[in-house]
N, C-alpha and C positions, 0 to 999 in steps of 0.2 A: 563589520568585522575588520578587525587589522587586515592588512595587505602582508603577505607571505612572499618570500624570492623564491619558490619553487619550481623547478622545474617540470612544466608536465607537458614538452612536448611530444614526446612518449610513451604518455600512458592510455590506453584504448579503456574507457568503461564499458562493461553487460552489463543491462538490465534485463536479468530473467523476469519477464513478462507473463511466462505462459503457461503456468498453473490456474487450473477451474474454477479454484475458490468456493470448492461445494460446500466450506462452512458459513458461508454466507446466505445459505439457502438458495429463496427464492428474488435474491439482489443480485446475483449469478447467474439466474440463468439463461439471460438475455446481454450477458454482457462479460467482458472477463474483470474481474476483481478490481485488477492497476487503476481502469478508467472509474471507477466509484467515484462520486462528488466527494469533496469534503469540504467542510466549512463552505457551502452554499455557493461557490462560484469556481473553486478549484477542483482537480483529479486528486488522484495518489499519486499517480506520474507524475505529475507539475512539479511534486516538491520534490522528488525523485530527480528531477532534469535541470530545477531549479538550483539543488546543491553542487550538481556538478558544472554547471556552466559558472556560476557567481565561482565555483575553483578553479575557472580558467581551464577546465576540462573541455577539450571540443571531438574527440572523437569519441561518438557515443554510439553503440551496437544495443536497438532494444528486441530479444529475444521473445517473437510470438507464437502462441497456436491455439488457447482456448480461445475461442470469437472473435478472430483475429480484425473481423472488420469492425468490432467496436474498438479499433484503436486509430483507425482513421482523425476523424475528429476532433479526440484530444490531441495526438501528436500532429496533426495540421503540417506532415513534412518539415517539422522542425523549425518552424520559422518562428514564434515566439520565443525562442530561446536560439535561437539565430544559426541555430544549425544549419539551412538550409544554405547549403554552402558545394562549393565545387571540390573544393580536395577537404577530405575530413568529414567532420558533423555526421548529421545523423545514418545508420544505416538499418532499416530494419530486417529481422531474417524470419522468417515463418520457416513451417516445415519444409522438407522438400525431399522428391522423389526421384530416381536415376542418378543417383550419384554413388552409388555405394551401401550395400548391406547394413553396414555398421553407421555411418552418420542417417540414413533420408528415415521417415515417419516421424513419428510422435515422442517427445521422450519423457519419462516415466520417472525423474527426480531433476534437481536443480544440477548435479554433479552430472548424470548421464546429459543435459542439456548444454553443459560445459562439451563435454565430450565427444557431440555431434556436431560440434564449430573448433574442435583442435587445431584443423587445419586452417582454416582461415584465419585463426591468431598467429599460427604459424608465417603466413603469407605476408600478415601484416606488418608482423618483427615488432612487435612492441617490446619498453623495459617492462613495462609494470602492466599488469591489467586489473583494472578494480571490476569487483565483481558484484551486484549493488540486484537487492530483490525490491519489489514495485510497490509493496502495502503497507509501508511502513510511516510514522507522522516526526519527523524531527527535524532538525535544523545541523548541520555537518559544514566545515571546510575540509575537503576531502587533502589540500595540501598538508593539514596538519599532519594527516595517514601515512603520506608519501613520504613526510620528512621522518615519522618514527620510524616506515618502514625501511628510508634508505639506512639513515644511522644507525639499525641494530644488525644492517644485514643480513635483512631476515629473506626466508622464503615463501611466508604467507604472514600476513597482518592481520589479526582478527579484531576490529570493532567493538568491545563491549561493550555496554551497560549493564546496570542493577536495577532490576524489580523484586516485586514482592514476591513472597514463598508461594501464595496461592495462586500466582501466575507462570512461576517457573517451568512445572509439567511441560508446561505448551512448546517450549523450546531447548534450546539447546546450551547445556551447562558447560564453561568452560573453568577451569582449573590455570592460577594465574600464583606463579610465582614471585617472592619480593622483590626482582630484578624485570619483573614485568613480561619472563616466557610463559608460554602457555604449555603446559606440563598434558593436561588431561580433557577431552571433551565426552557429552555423556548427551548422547540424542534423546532427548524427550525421558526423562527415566521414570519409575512411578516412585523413589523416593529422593527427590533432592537432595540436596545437602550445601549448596551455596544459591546465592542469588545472584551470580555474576553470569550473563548469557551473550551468546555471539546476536547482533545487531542486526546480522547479516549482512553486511557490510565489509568485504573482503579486500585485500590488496595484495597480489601474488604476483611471484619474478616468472616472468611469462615464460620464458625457456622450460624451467622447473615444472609449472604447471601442464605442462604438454606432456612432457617426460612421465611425469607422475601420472598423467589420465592415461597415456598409453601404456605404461606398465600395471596398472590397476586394470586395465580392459584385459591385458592378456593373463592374469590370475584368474578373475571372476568370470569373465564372459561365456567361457565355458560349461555353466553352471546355470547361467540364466535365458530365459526365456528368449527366443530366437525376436532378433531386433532389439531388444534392449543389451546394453552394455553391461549391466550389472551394477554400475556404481551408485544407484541412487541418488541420493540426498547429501548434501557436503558430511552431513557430520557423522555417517556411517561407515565411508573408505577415506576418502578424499584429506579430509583435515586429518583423522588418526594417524595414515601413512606418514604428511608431514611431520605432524606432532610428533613421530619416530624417531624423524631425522635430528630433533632436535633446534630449527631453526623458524620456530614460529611464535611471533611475539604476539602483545595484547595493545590497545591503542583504545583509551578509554574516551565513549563519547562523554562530551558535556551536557547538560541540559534534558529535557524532554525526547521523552522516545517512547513510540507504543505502536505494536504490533496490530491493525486495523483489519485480522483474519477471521475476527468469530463477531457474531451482532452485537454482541456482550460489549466488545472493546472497543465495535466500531462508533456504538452510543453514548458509550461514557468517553472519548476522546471527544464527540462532540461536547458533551459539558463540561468536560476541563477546559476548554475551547471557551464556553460562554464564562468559565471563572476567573481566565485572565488570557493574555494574549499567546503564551508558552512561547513567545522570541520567534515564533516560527513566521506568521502571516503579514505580520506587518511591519518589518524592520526595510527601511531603507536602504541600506547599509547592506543585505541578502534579498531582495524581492523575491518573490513568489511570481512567476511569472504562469501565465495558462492561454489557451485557445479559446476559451469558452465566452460564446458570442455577447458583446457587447449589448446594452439598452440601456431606457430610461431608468430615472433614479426610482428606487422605491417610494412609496406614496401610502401611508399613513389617514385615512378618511377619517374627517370629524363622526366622535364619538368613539373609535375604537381604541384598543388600551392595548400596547405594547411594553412589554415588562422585560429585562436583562435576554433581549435577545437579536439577534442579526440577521440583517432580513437584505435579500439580493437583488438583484436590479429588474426593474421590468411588478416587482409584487406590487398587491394589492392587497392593503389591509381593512376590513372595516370591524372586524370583532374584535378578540381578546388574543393573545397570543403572549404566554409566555416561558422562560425559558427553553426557547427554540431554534434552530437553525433552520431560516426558511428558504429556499433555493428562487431562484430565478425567475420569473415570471408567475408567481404562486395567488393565489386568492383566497381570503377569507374574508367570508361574507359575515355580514352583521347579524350577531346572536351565534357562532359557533365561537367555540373555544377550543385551542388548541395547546397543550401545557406540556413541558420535557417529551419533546418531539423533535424529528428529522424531518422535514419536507422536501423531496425533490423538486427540480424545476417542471413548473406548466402543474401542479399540484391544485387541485382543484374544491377548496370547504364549503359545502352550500349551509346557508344559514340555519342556525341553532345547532351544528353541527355538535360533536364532542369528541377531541382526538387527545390520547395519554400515553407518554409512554411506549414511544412507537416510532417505527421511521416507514415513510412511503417514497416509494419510486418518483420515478419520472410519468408525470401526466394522469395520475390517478385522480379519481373522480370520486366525492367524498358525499351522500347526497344529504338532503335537508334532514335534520333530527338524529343521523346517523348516530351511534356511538363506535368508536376504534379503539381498542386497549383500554388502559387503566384510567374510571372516570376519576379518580380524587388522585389529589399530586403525592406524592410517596415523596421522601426523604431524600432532598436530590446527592447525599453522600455516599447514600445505600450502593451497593456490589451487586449490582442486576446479573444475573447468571442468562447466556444466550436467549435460552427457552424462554425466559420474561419477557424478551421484550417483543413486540407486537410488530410484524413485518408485511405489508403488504408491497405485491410485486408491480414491477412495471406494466401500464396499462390497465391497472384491476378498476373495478368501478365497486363502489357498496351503496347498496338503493337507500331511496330515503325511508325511514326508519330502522332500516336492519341493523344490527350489533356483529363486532368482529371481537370475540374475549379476549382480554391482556393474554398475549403471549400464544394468540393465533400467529398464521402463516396461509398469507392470500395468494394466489398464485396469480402468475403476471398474465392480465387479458383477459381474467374470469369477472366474473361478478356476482356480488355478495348482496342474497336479495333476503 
């Protein structure tokens, strides 16, 4: 990507991290969301950590608290993306307790998780703070943001893009005028009426932000539940207050974007993934940077047949495998077939197997003659709805011959006999 003169020695990025991701079922419950593989060697963080470093972004705050210790790992203290640094880079903040009523426990939306670290943005004095959630698949220079955001003089920057109408529901509608303000947002509605949605992807004049969370806590707080702040979610108080003011513009992303929160989108991002490279994994020019431990190269065994799919370091293939994303250190043994599937790493096919339509954890055990989901290949353009697709958890085993039906859900560590 071009080189930008922007300024971002003042800008702090959050990544809110620390949502449970219960629409991911049984790929959650062992883990929180952000850390999910993608494309067989990456997180959702990585590309998360990766936009912002490739923007010259180095102070980065990533907000925990579902499973906090599965972010160990991936964020490896920052040092793949060179945070690991003495002034600046990375800082992580989980919950915390004896500090105060109002900030310490759990928080209960993306805006009330703003609201419990006011002060330490306060501390920190930043101009701008981008505000950046963890499950998302795109490619961003976050300087372009900074530069709409300085020139309109705005008070928050909201990120769009455009999807489809049958995805709209799931998020949050934003209303953009020909000058490029955002007039109106409309959290999750049940009847749409544009396809333009926040990216989530935020960039806000850090003063204001503080101002506006503490005058938003002392309206609602009253009203809710003792330890929560009342604010929710950005698009319920937080962005509407702004959008009052008057001073909140729109900053349209370019290119690919999708939201990686339901199995539905986490699966068909992987096969948009196998139908072309969508500018995100392997541009030079942006690397995708990640933690996730080095090995041999994958290894291809005479007789087996790999077909339009990408396969991670450390595999072994001796069957069929096609359109797949097969993770790290994976096996498929001679005589199984594994076709429009997710395999995580240490994923284990004993031969004649038959997997469809489906994505497995990390280290599942898949045994001889098996079947998993859907045995004949379906129309790989089709709009798989969550429920279709076939989910087994981390750790699960299914014995050799048993059957798991299209659009089961295996639970992590059980086994399917």
């Amino acid at each position: 990507m071009e080189s930008l003169a922007v300024d971002t020695d003042r800008v702090l990025a959050i990544v809110l991290a620390g949502g449970k991701g219960s629409r991911m079922d049984v790929l959650t419950q062992r883990r929180a969301k952000p850390t999910l593989p993608f494309g067989g060697v990456f997180s959702l963080l990585d590309i998360c950590l990766s936009n912002l470093v490739n923007s010259h972004v180095r102070d980065v705050w990533v907000v925990v608290q579902y499973h906090a210790s599965s972010f160990d790992p991936v964020l490896a203290h920052g040092r793949p993306w060179d945070l690991d640094r003495n002034l600046g880079g990375l800082r992580v903040l989980p919950p915390q307790q004896g500090i105060g009523d109002e900030e310490e426990g759990m928080a209960t939306g993306n805006a009330d998780s703003l609201f419990r670290i006011r002060r330490l943005i306060s501390q920190h004095d930043p101009e701008v703070v981008l505000v950046l959630s963890a499950d998302h698949v795109y490619s961003l220079d976050h300087r372009e943001v900074l530069r709409t955001h300085r020139e309109a003089g705005a008070e928050c920057t909201v990120v769009t893009t455009t999807i489809g109408l049958e995805e709209v529901g799931h998020h949050t509608l934003v209303d953009v005028d020909e000058d490029g303000r955002v007039t109106g947002v409309h959290h999750k509605p049940d009847e749409p009426h544009t396809e333009t949605i926040a990216s989530e992807v935020f960039a806000y004049d850090a003063k204001v932000l503080v101002e506006i969370l503490d005058g938003l806590r002392e309206r609602l707080g009253g009203e809710a539940p003792d330890g929560d702040s009342g604010l929710g979610d950005f698009s319920e108080h937080l962005l509407p207050e702004l959008v009052q003011r008057g001073k909140v513009v729109a900053h349209e992303l370019p290119g690919y974007w999708r939201d990686l929160g339901r199995p539905s989108a986490y699966f068909r991002a992987h096969q948009d993934l196998l139908a072309g490279d969508l500018g995100i994994l392997h541009s030079r020019d942006w690397p995708m940077r990640t933690a996730s431990p080095q090995g041999p190269a994958a290894r291809v065994h005479e007789g087996a047949e790999v077909l339009d799919a990408m396969l991670g370091n450390g595999s072994e293939i001796h069957g069929r495998v096609e359109r797949c994303v097969i993770g790290p250190d994976v096996v498929v043994e001679a005589g199984a077939v594994v076709h429009d599937a997710v395999l995580m790493r240490g994923v284990h096919v004993r031969r004649d197997a038959r997997i469809g339509w489906s994505v497995l954890d990390a280290r599942c055990e898949i045994g001889a003659g098996a079947r998993v989901g859907a045995e004949e290949a379906q129309d790989a353009t089709s709009r798989l709805k969550s429920e279709e697709v076939t989910l087994v958890g981390m750790d699960a085993a299914v014995a050799a011959g048993a059957e798991v039906p299209h659009g089961s859900r295996v639970e992590p560590g059980t086994t399917v006999s």
